[in-house]
N, C-alpha and C positions, 0 to 999 in steps of 0.2 A: 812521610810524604804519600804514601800509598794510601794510607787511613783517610788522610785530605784529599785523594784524587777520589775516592770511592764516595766520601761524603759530598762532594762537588757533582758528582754526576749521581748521586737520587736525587741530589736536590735539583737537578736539574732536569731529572725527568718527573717531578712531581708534576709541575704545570700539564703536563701531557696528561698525565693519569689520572689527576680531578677531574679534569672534563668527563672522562669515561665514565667516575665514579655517579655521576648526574641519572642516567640514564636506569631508572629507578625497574624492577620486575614489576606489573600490573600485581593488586593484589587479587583479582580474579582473572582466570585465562577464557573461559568460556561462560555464557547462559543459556539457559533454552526458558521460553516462557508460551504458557498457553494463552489463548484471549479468546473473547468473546465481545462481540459489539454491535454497535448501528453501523449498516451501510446503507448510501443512497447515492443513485448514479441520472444522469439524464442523457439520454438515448436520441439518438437522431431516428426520424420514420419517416416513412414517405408521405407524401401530400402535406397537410396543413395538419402541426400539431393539434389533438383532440383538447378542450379545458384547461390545457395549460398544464394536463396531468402528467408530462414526460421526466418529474421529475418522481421519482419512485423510491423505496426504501425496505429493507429486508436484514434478517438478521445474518449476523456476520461471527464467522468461527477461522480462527488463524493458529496456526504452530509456528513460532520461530526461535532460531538458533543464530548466537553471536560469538564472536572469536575477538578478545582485545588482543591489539598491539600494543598500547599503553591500558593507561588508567584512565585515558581521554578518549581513545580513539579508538572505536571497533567496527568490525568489518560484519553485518547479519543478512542473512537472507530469509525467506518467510513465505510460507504456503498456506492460498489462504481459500477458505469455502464461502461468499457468501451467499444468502438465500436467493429465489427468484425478484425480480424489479420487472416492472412493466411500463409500457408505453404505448400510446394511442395514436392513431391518424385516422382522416379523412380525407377524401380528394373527391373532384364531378369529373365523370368523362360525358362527352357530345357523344350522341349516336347518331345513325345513318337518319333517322326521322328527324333531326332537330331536337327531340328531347334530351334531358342528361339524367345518367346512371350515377347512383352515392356509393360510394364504398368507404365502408368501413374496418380498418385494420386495429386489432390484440394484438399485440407484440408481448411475451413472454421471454426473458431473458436467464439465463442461468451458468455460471461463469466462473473458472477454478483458476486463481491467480498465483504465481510464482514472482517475489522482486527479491534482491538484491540492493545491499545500500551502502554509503559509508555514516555511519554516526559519532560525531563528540559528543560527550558527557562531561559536563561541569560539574566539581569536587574530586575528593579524594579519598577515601573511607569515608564516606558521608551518611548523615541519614538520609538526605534526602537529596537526588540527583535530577536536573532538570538536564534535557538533550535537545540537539537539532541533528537534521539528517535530511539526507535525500539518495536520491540513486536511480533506478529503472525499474520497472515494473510489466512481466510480460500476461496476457488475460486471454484464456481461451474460450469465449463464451459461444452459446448457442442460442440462435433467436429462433423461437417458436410462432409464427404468425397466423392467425385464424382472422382472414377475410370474407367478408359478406357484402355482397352488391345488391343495390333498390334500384328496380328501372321502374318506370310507370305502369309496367303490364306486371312483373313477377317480382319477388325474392328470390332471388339464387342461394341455392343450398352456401353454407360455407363451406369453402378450401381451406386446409390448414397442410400448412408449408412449414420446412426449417433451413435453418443454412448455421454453418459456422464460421468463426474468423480467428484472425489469431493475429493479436498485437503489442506493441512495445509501448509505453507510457513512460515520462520523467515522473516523479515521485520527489515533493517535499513534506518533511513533519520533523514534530515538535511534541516531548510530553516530559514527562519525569518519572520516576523511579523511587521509591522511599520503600526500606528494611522497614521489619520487622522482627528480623532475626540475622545473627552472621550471614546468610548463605540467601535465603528464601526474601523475596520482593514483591511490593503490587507494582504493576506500572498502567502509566495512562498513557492513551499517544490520539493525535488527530494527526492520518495521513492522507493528502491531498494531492489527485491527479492533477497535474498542470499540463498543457498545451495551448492548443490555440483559444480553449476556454475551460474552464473547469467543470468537469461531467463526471468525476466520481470523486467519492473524501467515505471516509470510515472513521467513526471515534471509536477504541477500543481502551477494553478494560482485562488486565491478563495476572496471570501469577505466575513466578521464575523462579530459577534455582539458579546461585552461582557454582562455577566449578574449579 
């Protein structure tokens, strides 16, 4: 009777302990990967954009670092450099005689980004792993602006001014992931500022180590 009380109760806590057994170790705990790519952002500027030109493009250099919780699911954050983007305006002011003064604004921008995200990863030992993601993205840039005024009597020397700003962004993107070896990966990814419009996106191209 003891032997059948004892056989009764594992089998009765198997159903308990399958479940647990599910909950499978990631076979990678961390990555870090480097990248390099195109970035292109479009800029708000005072007066009336110049040619249409405010949407600009510069090279882009990022480090990131990911921590799985599963095989599906990781958590990465990413610092990122990219190059200078420009932007144009124009605006007329009235002067005291009735005539109007032109002004013309160079905006120079240059901008060292920090996000954080959450990502799933579709497969499992795979070669090759496609992902989605999103999260927030904070960008501390510096706008450089060199103005020049035409009035009907002179050219005014240019002014050149800067200011900086500091802000939060939502962030979505999509790329995939394909080995080449156990541990070492290329990935591709296109991530895309969203808001009230879309004014910045990066395609990059990087190389990782799993850990």
């Amino acid at each position: 009777m003891r032997i059948l009380a004892i056989t009764v109760l594992v089998l009765g806590m198997y159903p308990i302990a399958a479940p647990a057994q599910t909950a499978r170790v990631p076979l990678s705990r961390a990555d870090v990967t480097v990248s390099i790519g195109a970035f292109g952002a479009n800029h708000d500027v005072a007066g009336e954009p110049c040619c249409n030109r405010n949407w600009s493009s510069s090279f882009f250099k990022g480090f990131g670092a990911g921590y799985y919780w599963t095989d599906h699911l990781k958590t990465e954050v990413e610092a990122a450099w990219p190059g200078a983007t420009e932007a144009y305006g124009y605006f007329n002011t009235r002067l005291a005689d009735g005539t109007q003064a032109f002004t013309y604004e160079e905006h120079s921008f240059r901008a060292f980004k920090v996000s954080a995200g959450q990502f799933y990863q579709f497969g499992r030992n795979s070669f090759f792993h496609p992902f989605i993601g999103g999260g927030i993205e904070i960008t501390r840039e510096r706008d450089e602006n060199e103005r020049r005024t035409q009035t009907p009597r002179e050219l005014v020397a240019a002014e050149v001014s800067d200011s900086t700003t500091v802000r939060g962004r939502p962030f979505v993107a999509t790329g995939f992931k394909t080995y080449f070896s156990d541990r070492a990966f290329f990935r591709g990814e296109l991530k895309i500022d969203v808001g009230g419009r879309i004014d910045q996106m990066v395609w990059k191209a990087g190389f990782g180590v799993d850990f």
